[in-house]
C-alpha positions in Angstrom: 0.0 0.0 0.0 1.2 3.3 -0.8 1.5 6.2 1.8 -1.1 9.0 1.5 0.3 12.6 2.1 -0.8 13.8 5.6 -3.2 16.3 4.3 -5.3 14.2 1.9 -5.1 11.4 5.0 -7.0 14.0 7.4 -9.2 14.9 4.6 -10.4 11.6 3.8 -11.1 10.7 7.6 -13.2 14.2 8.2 -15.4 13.0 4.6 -15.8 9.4 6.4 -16.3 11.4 10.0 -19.2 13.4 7.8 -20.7 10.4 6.4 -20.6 8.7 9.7 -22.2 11.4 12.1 -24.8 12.3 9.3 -25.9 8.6 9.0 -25.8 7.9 12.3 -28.1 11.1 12.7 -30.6 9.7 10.9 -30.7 6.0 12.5 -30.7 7.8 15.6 -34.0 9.8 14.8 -35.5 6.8 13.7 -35.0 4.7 16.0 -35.6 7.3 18.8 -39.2 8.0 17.0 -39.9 4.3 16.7 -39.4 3.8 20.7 -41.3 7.6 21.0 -44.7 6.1 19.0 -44.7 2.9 21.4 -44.8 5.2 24.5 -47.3 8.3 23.0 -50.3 7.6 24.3 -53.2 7.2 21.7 -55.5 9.9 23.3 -53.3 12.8 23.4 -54.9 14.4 19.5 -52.4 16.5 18.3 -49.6 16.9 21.1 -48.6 13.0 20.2 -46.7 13.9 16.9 -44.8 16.5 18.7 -44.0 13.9 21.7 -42.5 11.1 18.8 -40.8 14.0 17.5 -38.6 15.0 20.8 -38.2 11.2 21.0 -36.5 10.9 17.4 -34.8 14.3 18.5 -33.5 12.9 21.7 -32.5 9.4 19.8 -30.5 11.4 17.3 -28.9 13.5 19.8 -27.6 10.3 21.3 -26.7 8.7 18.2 -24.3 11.8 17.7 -22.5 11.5 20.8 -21.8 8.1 19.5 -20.8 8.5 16.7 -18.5 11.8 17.4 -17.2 9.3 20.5 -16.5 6.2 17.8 -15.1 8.9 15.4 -12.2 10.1 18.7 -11.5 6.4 19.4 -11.7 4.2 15.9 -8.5 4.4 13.6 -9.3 6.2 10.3 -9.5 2.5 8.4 -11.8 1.4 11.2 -14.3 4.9 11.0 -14.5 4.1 7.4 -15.9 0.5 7.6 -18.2 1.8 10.8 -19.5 4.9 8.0 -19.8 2.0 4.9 -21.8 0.0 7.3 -24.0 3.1 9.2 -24.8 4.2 5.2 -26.4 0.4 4.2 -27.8 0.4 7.7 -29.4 3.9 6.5 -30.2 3.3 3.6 -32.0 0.2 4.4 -34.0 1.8 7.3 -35.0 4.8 4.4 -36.1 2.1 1.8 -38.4 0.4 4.3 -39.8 3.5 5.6 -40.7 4.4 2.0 -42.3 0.8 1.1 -44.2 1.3 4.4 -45.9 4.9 3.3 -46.4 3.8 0.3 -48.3 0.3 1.7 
């Protein structure tokens, strides 16, 4: 393998950071909103979508400190495999959400 030059290195690990923390971002709302809608109670009319919203806020939020946490402890190689594998986990969460509005 040949040696990148220092400054091409630390751009290519803030690109994978990027793609990391903005994945992860998105898991974390997700998710965060899933848990959110099993706790909302039915009755509360129109205050429940605001309530699974601070729950997908609060997931993301916690997803972010993960992330920026992997991103201080991984080595570059590793924080790229953890992005490639936060972007198909993303991607597959987006495609099902899509098949399920559109079910």
């Amino acid at each position: 393998m040949s040696a990148m030059p220092a400054d091409v290195a630390r751009l290519a690990r803030r690109l994978w950071s990027a793609v990391l923390v903005s994945n992860t971002l998105w898991i974390g709302f997700v998710a965060g909103a899933a848990v959110g809608s099993r706790f909302v109670p039915r009755d509360p009319a129109l205050a429940g979508g605001a309530m699974v919203l601070w729950y997908g806020l609060g997931g993301a939020c916690a997803a972010a400190a993960a992330a920026a946490l992997a991103i201080r402890t991984l080595a570059p190689r590793h924080v790229r495999t953890t992005a490639i594998l936060a972007l198909v986990v993303a991607a597959t969460l987006a495609s099902y959400i899509a098949y399920r509005a559109n079910a």
